[in-house]
C-alpha positions in Angstrom: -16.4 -10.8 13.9 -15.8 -13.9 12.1 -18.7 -15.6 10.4 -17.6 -19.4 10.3 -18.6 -21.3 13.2 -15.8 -23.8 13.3 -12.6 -22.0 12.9 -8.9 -23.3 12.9 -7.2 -21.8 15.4 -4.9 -19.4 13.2 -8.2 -17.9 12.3 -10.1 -18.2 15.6 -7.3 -16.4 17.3 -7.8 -13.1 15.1 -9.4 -10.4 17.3 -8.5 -7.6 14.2 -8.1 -7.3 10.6 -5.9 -5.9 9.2 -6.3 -4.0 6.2 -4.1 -2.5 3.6 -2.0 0.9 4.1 -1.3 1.2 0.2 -3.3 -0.6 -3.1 -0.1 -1.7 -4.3 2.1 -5.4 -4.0 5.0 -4.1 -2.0 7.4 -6.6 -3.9 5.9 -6.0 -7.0 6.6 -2.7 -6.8 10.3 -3.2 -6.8 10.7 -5.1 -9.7 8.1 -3.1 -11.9 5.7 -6.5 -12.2 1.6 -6.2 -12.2 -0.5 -8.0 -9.7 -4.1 -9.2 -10.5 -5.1 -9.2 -7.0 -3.8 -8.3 -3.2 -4.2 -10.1 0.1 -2.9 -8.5 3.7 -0.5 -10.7 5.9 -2.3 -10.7 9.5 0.4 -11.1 11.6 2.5 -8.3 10.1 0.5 -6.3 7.4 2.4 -6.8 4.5 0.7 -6.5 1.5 1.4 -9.1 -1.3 0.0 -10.1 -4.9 -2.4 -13.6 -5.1 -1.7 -16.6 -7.0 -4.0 -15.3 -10.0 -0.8 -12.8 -10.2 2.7 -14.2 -12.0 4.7 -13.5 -8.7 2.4 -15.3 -6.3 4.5 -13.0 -3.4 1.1 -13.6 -0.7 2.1 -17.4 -1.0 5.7 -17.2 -1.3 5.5 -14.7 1.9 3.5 -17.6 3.7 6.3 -20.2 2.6 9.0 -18.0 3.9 7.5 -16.5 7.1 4.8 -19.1 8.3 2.2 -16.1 8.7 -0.7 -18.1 8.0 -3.6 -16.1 7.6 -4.3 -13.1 4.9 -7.3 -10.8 4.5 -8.2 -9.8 0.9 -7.0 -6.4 0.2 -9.7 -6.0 -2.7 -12.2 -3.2 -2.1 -15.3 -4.8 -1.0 -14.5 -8.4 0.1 -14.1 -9.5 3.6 -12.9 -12.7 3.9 -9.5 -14.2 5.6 -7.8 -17.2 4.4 -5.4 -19.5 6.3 -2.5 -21.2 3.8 -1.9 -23.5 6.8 -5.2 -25.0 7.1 -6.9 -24.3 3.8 -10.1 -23.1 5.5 -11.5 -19.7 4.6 -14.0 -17.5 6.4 -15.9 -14.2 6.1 -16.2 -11.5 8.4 
């Protein structure tokens, strides 16, 4: 699935990937703000705007829950990133 051969272990313990149910930044959403960009939580699907975006809610989400890893949301790119060990890999 993954195509990095060594993988931290937030990353190496992903048998799925999650993707997103809606194209939109859930928190965004309630304040009426614009997103550049989405990413997917992996451990509980929430879908949240980058750091390129003026709310940053993927990272904030990461600071607040410890979810580690997200998935772009972006149509086309498949690649996970883990905040907690800054390693990135395709799949």
């Amino acid at each position: 699935m993954l195509k990095q051969t060594q993988l931290c272990t937030h990353l190496s313990a992903l048998t799925d990937v999650r993707s997103a149910q809606e194209y939109v930044c859930e928190e965004c959403i309630k304040t009426g703000d614009s997103w550049v960009h989405l990413r997917t939580c992996q451990t509980c699907g929430t879908t949240l705007c980058c750091d390129s975006s003026p709310n940053r809610h993927a990272t904030r989400h990461y600071h607040t829950s410890q979810h580690p890893v997200v998935a772009s949301a972006e149509p086309g790119e498949r690649w996970l990133w883990c905040y907690a060990d800054e390693q990135m890999a395709g799949y």
